[in-house]
N, C-alpha and C positions, 0 to 999 in steps of 0.2 A: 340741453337743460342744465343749469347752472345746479351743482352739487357739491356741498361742500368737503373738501379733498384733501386737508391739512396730515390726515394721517397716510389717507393712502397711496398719497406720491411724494412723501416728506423724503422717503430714498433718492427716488427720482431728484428730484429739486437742487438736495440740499446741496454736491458739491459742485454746481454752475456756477460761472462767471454771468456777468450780465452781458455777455460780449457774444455772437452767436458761437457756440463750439462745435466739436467734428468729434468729441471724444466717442459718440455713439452712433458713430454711421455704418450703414450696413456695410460696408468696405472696410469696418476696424473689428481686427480678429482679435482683440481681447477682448470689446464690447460684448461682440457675440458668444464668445467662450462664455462671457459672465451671465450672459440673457440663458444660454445653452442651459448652463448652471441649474438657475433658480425655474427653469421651465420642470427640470426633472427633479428638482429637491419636493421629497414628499412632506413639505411644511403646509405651514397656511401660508395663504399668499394674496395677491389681489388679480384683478384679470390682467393689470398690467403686465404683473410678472409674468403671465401664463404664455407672454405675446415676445418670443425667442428672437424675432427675427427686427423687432421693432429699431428705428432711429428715430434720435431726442436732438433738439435743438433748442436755445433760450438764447434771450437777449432783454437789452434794457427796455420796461415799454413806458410810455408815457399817458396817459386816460383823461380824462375831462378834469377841469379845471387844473391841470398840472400836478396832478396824483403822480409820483413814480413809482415802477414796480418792476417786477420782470414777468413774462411771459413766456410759458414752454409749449413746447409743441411733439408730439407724438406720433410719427407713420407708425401706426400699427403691422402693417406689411409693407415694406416698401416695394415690393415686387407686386403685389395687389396695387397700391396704391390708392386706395378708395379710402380708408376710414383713418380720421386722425382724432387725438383726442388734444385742447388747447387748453393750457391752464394759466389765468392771469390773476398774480400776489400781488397785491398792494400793503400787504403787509397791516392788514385790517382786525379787528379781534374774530370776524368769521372766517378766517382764513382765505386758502387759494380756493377761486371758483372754475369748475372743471366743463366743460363745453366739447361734446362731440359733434366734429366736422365732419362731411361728405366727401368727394369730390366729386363732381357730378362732369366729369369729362377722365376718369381714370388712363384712359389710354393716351393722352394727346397733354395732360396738365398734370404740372408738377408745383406741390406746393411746400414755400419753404418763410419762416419769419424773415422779416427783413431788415437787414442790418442798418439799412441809410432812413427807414422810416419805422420811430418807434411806434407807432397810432395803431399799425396793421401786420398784415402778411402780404406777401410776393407769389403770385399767380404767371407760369411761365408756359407759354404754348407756341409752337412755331417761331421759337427764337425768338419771342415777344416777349418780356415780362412787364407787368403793371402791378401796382400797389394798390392793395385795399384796408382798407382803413375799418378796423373792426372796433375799437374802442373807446375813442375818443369822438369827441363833439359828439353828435347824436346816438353813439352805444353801440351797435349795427347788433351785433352780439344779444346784449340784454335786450335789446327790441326784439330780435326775431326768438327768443325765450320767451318773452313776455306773451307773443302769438301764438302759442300753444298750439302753432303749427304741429303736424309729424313731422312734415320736410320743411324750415322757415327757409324759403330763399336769402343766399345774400351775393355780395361782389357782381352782384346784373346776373343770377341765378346760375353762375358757376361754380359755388359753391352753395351746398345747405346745410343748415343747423338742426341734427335731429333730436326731437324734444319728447319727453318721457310723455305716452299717453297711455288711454283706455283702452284696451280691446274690445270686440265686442264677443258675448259669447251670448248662444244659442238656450233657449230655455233649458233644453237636454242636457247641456254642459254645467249651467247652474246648479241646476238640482242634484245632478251626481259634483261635483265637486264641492259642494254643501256638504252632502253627506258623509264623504271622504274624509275633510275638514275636521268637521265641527260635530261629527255626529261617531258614538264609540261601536266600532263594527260596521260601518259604513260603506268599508268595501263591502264588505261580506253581504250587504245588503242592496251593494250596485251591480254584485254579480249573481244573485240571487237573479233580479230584475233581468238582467241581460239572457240568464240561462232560460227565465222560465218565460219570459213575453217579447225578446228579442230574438229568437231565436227562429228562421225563418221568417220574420217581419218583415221583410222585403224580399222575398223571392219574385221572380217573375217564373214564367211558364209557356215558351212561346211555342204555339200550335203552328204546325205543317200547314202551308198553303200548297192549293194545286201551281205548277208551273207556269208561268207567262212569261209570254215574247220578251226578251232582253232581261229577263231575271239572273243570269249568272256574271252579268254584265264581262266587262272586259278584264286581261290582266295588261302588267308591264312589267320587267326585268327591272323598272328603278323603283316600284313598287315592292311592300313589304313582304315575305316571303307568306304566302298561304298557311292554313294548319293541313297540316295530314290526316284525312280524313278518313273513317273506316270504309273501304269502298263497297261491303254489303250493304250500306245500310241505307235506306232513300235518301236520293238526293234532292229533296226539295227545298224552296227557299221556306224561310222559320216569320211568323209576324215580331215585331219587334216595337209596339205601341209605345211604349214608355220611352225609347231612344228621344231622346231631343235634338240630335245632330240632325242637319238636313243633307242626304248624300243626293240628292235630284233622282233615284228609285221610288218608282211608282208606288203609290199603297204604300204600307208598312212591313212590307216584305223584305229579308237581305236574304241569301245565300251563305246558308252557314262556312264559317270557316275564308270566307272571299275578303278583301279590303275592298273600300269602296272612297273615293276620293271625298272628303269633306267640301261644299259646294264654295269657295268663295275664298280658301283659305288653302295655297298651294303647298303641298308638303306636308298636309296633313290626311289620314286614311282611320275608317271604323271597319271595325268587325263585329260580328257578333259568332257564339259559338255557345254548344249544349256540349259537357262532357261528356256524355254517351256515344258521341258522336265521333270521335279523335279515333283514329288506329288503332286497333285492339292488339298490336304488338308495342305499339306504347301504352296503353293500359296496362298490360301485361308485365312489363320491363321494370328492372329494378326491384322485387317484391319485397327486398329485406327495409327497401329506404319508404316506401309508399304504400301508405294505407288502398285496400279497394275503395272504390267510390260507393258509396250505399245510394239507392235511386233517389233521391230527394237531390241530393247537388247533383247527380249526375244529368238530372231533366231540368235543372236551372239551367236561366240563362246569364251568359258572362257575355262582357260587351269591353271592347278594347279599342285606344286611340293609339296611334302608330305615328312620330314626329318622325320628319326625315331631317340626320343631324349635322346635312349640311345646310340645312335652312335656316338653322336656329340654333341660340346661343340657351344655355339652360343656365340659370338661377335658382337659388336657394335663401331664402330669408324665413328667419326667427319668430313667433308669436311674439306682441305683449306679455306673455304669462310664460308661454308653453314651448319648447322645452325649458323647465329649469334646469339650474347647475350645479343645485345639492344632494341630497342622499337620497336615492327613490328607499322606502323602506322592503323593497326585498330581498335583498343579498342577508345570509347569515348573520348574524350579532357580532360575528369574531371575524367577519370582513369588515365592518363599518367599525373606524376608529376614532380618534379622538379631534380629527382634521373637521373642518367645518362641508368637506363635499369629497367626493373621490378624487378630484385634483387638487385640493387645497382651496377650493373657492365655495361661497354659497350664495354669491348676488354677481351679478353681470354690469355695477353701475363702477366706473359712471361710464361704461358703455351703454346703448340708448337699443335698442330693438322693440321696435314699433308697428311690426305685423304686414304691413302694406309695401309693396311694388314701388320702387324710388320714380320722383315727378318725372327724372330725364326719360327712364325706361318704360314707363308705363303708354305712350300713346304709341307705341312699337310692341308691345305683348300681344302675344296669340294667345296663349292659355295659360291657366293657373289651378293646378292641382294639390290639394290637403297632401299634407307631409308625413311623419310615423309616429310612432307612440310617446305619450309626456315622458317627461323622468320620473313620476311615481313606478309605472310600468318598462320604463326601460332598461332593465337590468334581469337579473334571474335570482328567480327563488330556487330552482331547484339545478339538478346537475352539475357537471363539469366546470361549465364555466360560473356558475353563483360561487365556486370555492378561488377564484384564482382574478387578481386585478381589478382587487374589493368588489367583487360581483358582476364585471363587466358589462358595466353601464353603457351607451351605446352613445357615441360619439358627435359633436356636428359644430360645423365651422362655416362661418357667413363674414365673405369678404378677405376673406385671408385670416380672421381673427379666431382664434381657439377659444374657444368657450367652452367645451369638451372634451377631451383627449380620444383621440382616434383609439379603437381597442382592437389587439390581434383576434384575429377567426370571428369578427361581424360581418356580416354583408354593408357595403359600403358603395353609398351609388356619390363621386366626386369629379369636382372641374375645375381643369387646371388653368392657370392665368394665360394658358394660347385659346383656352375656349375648347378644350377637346375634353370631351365629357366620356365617363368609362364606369364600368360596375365590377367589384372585384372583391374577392373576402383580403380582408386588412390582414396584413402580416409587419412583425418589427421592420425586417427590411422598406418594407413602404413610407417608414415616416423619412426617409430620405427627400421625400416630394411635398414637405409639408411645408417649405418656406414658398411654391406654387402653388400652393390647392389653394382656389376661390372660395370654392364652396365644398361640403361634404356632409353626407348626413347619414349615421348609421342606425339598424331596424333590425336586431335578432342575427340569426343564423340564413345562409343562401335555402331558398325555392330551390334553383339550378342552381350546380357552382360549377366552374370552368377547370380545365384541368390545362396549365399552358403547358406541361411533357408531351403532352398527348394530342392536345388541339382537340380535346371532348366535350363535350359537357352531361351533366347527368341531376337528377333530384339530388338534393342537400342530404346530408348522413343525418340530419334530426327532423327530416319533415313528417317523420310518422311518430316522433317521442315529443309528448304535449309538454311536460315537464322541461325536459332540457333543452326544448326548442323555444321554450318561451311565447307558445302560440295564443294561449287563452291566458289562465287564469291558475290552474292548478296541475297534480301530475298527470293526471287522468282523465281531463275533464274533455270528452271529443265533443267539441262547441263547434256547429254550426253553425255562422253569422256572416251578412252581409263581410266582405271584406276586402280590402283594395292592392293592391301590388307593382310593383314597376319591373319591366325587364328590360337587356340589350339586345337587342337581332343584328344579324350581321348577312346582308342578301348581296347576293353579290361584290360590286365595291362599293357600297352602302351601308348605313349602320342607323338603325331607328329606336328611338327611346320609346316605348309601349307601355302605357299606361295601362291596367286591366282592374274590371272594377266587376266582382263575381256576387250576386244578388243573396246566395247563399253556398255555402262554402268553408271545409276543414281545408289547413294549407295542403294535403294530397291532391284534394281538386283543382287547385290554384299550379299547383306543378305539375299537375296533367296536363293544364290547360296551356301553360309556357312552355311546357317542352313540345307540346304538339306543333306549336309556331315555329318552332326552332330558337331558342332562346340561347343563347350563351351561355347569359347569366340573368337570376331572377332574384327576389325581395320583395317580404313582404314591406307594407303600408299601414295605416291603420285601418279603424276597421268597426261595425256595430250598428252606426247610424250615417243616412245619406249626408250631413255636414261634416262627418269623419274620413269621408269618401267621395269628395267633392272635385266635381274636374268640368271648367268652363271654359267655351272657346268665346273669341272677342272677334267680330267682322265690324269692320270701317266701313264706311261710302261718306266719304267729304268730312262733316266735323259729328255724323252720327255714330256711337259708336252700340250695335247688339249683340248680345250676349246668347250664344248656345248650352244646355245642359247634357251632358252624356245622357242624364236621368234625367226627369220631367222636374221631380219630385225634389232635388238638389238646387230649384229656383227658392225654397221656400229659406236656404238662409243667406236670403239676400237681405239689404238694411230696408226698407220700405219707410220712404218720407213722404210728405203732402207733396215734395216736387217729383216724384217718381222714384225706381229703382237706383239705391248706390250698390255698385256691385262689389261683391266681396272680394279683399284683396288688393284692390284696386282704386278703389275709392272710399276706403277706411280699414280705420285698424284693425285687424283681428287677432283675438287670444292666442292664435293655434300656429303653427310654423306650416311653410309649403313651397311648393316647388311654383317657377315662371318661366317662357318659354317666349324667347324676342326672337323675331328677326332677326337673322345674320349681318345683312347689312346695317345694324344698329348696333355699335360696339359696347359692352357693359362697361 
C-alpha cells in the first residue's frame, strides 16, 4: 500500500547517490554497528529503525512519461529474506511513496534494484536473473495497490505487494473492544462479563463408555509420547462429541490419555484427556509451584493436537489489528514514559500485516491455530516483572522483522531461518539469534520451563501466582475459562508441537495436563472464547479443499458467503495474530 514516507525514511534516503550503493549491506560492519545503534537507543523511532539487520540499496529510477526519481529498496532481513520495503521519490509535493514487498520464493530468490534497468527490480534464481519492470508504462506497483488485494501478485506472481486491509473480527470481539475503547471502565465491565457468564461457558464433560473391541487402539515409538496415567483409576474410553477431528474410532469414544492418528493428514495425532485422570504423583509434585485442581477442571475435558516437526515448517503471522506495538495500559505509570511504545514505536506502517496465510503457502497449510494475548493485555500489572523493561510487554517477530522486542524470563515459542522450531524462556544472551528468528511470539511466564543444567523440566515458578503470572485479570482473581496453550515434546528422536485447548481451566490445570504428556516446555495462548482458541485442520483430495474443527463450535467464526464457507486465516484477513503449520516439503 502506497504511504506517504517523507519523514519516516528522510534518514534513510537522504545521503544516497542515484547510483546503486553497498554502503548498507549486511556484510558492512559500520552499517550494522550503526543499525545495532539505533535498534537499542531508547528514543522514538520508526519500525525501520527497529530492523538491525536490514540492507538498503537506491538507484536512478525512471516512471511514466520520463518522470526521474530515485528508488530505495529495503531487506528488512536479509537472512530471512522475505519482506522488503520499496520506496520511489519523484520528488513530487506528496513526497516518497513507500510499498511493502514479499518475496514469495525466500529460499531460492534474491531480490535486488537494478542498475542497467531504471523501470524495475532484478529477480535472481538458479543463476538466472530477469528484470521487472515495476514503474513505468503501466505502474505494476500502483495497479496491484489499486487492487486492494492482501497479496496483489506481481513479476508472474514471484513477487507480491501487500496491501493494508480489513480484518475481520468476531461479534464478541466488537463488543468487548467497543467497550475497551470508547466506553470509561470498559475493561472493568469486560471482565465483569468474562468472570460472571464466561466462566465455565464452554466446559465439556465426557461420560465413561463401556469398553469395545479396538478401543485402546494401537501405539508407535514415532508417535507422540502418551500422558501418565493414574493406574487405579478405570481405564475406560471417555465420549468425546464435540471433537471435530475425525481419527477413524468408532462412536465417539477415545481412550483417555492415547494419540490417535488424524485420518488423512500424516503426522498429525489427537488426544483427549480428564485431569483427574493424570498420575496422582504428578498431581501431587511440585505443591509450592501448583494450585490443587478443584473438581470442576479436573472432570473437564482437554483435547490436544500433537504436529510431528519433521513434517512441517511452523509459521507465525500478525492480525490486521492485533498485536499492537504501543503501550498496553498495564505496567505502572512510572514504567510507561515519554516514548510513543516500549520500543520507541506505536504504528507498524508502512509495514503492512494483513492477518492471512501468504498465496504461495497457503495451498500447502495443514493447520492454523489463534495466537496470544493483544498488547492491551500483554504485559503485567502486577509483580516482578510489571517493575522492570517498562512492564515486559511480550514480544513477536514475523518474517524476520521486529515489531516487538523479545523480553528476558517470557515464555517464547520461535523459528529459526533453518526451519527448526523450539520453546524456551527468553534470556539477554538469546538475542544473539535474532538476526535468524523467522518467527517469534511471546505469552507470559512458562506452563513448564526447562532446566538445560539438568535436562528437567518442571511447572513454571508463577503458575499458581495470578498476579505475577499475568493469568487473568487481577492479583487474585482464580478465573476459570476456556483456555488454550502450546507445548514441545520430545519422544524419542522426535519432537512434536502440541497444541492443547482445555474447555475449562486455571493455568494449574493446563500444567497438569502438559506435564503429564511429558512436555519439556509449555505456554500459555489465549484464551475465553472458542474464536480465541481456534485450531483448524485443512484436507485436500484434488482442487477440494475441507476444513476440520478440534471443536464443533470453532466452525462458527468462519466468514459465511452466498458462495459458501471462506475459512479463517486462509482465505481472508483476520484481526487477531496466529500460528500455520505447512508441509516440509513446501519451503517458507
Amino acid at each position: 500500500m502506497a504511504i506517504s514516507a517523507a519523514c519516516l525514511l528522510a534518514s534513510i534516503l537522504a545521503p544516497r547517490s542515484l547510483k546503486a550503493i553497498g554502503a548498507e549491506k549486511s556484510d558492512d560492519a559500520a552499517a550494522l554497528q550503526r543499525q545495532a545503534a539505533q535498534y537499542r537507543s531508547e528514543t522514538a523511532k520508526t519500525i525501520v529503525e527497529l530492523q538491525q539487520f536490514r540492507r538498503t540499496e537506491t538507484v536512478g529510477a525512471e516512471g511514466s512519461e520520463g518522470r526521474r526519481g530515485k528508488a530505495t529498496l529495503i531487506n528488512l532481513n536479509p537472512d530471512i529474506n522475505t519482506w522488503f520495503l520499496l520506496t520511489l521519490d519523484w520528488g513530487s509535493a506528496g513526497g516518497p511513496l513507500t510499498y511493502h514487498l514479499e518475496n514469495a520464493k525466500p529460499h531460492e530468490q534474491t531480490i535486488h534494484l537494478s542498475e542497467s534497468d531504471p523501470h524495475g527490480i532484478q529477480l535472481s534464481m538458479d543463476g538466472h536473473a530477469t528484470n521487472c519492470d515495476l514503474w513505468s508504462g503501466a505502474n505494476a506497483v500502483d495497479a496491484a495497490q489499486r487492487s486492494s488485494l492482501p497479496y496483489a501478485p506481481l513479476c508472474d506472481g514471484n513477487l507480491y505487494l501487500r496491501n493494508r486491509v480489513t480484518g475481520r473480527f468476531t461479534a464478541l470481539e466488537r463488543v468487548s473492544g467497543f467497550l475497551r475503547e470508547n466506553v470509561w471502565g470498559g475493561e472493568a465491565i469486560v471482565g465483569f462479563v468474562r468472570k460472571e457468564f464466561f466462566k465455565d461457558k464452554f466446559i465439556e464433560r465426557g461420560a465413561e463408555e463401556s469398553a469395545q473391541p479396538g478401543a485402546k487402539g494401537a501405539e508407535h515409538p514415532n508417535w507422540p509420547r502418551p500422558a501418565s496415567l493414574d493406574a487405579e483409576k478405570p481405564d475406560h474410553p471417555i465420549a468425546v462429541p464435540n471433537m471435530g477431528i475425525e481419527v477413524g474410532q468408532s462412536g465417539d469414544n477415545l481412550m483417555p490419555g492415547r494419540w490417535y492418528p488424524a485420518l488423512g493428514l500424516p503426522g498429525v495425532y489427537v488426544s483427549s484427556i480428564q485431569p483427574r485422570l493424570i498420575n496422582s504423583e504428578i498431581l501431587s509434585s511440585y505443591p509450592g509451584r501448583v494450585n490443587n485442581l478443584d473438581s470442576v477442571e479436573a472432570s473437564a475435558m482437554d483435547y490436544l493436537v500433537a504436529f510431528d516437526l519433521s513434517d512441517f515448517d511452523v509459521g507465525f503471522a500478525l492480525g490486521t489489528d492485533h498485536p499492537r506495538v504501543g503501550w498496553s495500559p498495564r505496567p505502572p505509570a512510572e514504567m510507561r514514559d515519554t516514548l510513543p511504545g516500549p520500543d520507541g514505536i506505536n504504528t507498524a506502517a508502512p509495514v503492512i500485516t494483513n492477518g492471512m496465510v501468504s498465496p504461495a503457502l497457503a495451498p500447502h497449510t495443514v493447520a492454523t491455530f489463534a495466537g496470544g494475548f493483544k498488547r492491551e493485555h500483554g504485559a503485567f500489572r502486577y509483580g516482578p516483572f510489571s517493575k522492570v523493561n517498562r512492564g515486559s510487554h511480550y514480544g513477536f517477530v514475523e518474517q524476520g522483522v521486529v515489531f516487538s522486542k523479545l523480553v528476558p524470563s517470557l515464555a517464547t515459542l520461535y523459528v529459526l531461518d533453518d526451519g527448526t522450531m523450539n520453546m524456551k524462556t527468553w534470556t539477554e544472551a538469546d538475542n544473539t539469534l535474532l538476526g535468524h528468528i523467522r518467527f517469534a511470539r511471546q505469552n507470559g511466564v512458562p506452563l513448564i520451563e526447562h532446566d538445560p543444567t539438568t535436562n528437567t523440566s518442571s511447572p513454571g515458578a508463577l503458575v499458581a501466582r495470578w498476579g505475577p503470572g499475568n493469568w487473568s485479570g487481577s492479583a487474585d482473581e482464580e478465573l476459570r475459562s476456556l483456555r488454550a496453550g502450546a507445548c514441545l515434546q520430545e519422544s524419542g528422536n522426535k519432537r512434536f508441537l502440541i497444541y492443547g485447548y482445555f474447555s475449562t481451566a486455571t493455568p494449574s490445570a493446563m500444567a497438569r495436563v502438559f506435564q503429564s504428556y511429558g512436555c519439556a516446555y509449555a505456554m500459555h495462548l489465549d484464551m475465553n472464547a472458542p474464536e480465541l482458541t481456534y485450531l483448524a485442520l485443512y484436507l485436500r483430495q484434488g482442487s477440494t479443499t475441507s476444513v476440520e474443527y478440534l471443536v464443533r463450535s470453532m466452525s462458527e467464526s468462519e466468514k459465511k458467503t452466498d458462495n459458501g464457507i471462506l475459512f479463517r486465516f486462509l482465505a481472508y484477513p483476520d484481526n487477531r495474530d496466529f500460528f500455520y503449520l505447512v508441509r516440509r516439503e513446501q519451503k517458507q
